[in-house]
C-alpha positions in Angstrom: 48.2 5.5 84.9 50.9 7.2 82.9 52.6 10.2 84.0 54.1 13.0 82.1 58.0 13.5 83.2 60.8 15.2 82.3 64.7 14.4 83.4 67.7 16.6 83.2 71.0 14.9 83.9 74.8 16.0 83.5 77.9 13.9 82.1 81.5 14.4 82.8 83.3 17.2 80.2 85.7 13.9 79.8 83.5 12.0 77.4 84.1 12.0 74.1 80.4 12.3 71.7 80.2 8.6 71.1 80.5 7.9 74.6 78.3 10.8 75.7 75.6 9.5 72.9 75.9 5.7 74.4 75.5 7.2 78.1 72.5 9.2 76.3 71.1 5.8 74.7 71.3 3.7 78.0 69.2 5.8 79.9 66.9 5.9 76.8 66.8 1.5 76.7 66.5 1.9 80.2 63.0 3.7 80.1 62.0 1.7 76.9 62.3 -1.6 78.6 60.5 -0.5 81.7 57.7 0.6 79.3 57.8 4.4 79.0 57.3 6.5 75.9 60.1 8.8 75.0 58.3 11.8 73.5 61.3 14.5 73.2 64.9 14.4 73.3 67.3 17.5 73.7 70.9 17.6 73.8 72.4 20.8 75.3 75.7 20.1 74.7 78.8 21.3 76.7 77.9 24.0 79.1 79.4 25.8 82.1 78.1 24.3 85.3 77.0 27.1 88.0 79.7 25.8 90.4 82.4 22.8 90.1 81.0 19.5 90.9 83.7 17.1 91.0 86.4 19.6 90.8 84.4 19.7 87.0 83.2 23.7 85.5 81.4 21.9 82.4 79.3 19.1 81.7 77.0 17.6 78.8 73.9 18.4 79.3 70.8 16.4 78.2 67.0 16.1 78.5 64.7 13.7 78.1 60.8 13.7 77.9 58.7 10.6 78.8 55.4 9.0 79.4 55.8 6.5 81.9 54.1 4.7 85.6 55.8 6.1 88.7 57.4 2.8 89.4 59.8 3.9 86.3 61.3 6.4 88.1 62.9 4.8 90.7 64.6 2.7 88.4 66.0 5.2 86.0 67.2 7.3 89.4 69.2 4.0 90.7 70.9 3.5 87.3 71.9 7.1 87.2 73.4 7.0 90.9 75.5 3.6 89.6 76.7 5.1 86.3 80.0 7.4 87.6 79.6 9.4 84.1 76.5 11.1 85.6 77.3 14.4 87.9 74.1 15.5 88.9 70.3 14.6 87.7 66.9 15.5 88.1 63.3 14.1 87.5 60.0 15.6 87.6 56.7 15.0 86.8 55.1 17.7 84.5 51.8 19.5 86.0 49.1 20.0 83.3 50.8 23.7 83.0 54.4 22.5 82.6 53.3 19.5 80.0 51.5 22.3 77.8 54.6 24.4 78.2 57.0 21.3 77.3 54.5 20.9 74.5 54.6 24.2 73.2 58.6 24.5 73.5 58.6 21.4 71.8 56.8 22.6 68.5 58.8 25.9 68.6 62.2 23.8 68.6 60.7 21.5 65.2 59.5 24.8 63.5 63.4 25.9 64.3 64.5 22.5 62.7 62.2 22.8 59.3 63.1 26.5 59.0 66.9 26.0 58.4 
């Protein structure tokens, strides 16, 4: 049965975009070839970190919304421990509230997107 989940993870300031965007993509082949569905895809861009992580204040934030089996997740979660780019991450699965939510937020942001 596929779940609904969501990930947030944080790259080192350090990165320039083409290395941040091929960090971005490998976690994005990673869930493709273990058969999820990637059904949104935000980048937050550089943003002040509540506290230093890694003597860091900054980091590039991205998200990343799937479809996939629970087995998926532990996957993704060891690559993101091995890759040293990554400060901190976080997966969840979405409730029926938070995946109408998502949903919602989602069709705001391409409404956004048409309008300009």
């Amino acid at each position: 049965m596929l779940n609904h989940y969501e990930t947030v993870f944080i790259l080192t300031p350090v990165l320039s975009d083409v290395q941040m965007k091929e960090a971005v993509e490998k976690f994005k082949s990673i869930l493709t070839e273990n058969g999820a569905t990637i059904t949104n895809e935000e980048n937050w861009g550089l943003r002040k970190l509540a506290y230093p992580i890694q003597k860091k204040s900054t980091g590039f934030y991205s998200l990343l919304q799937f479809d996939a089996e629970p087995t998926v997740i532990a996957t993704l979660e060891t690559q993101y421990r091995r890759d040293e780019r990554v400060l901190r991450f976080l997966t969840f699965r979405l409730d029926k509230y938070a995946f109408e939510y998502a949903e919602k937020r989602k069709s705001v942001k391409s409404k956004e997107v048409k309008e300009n």
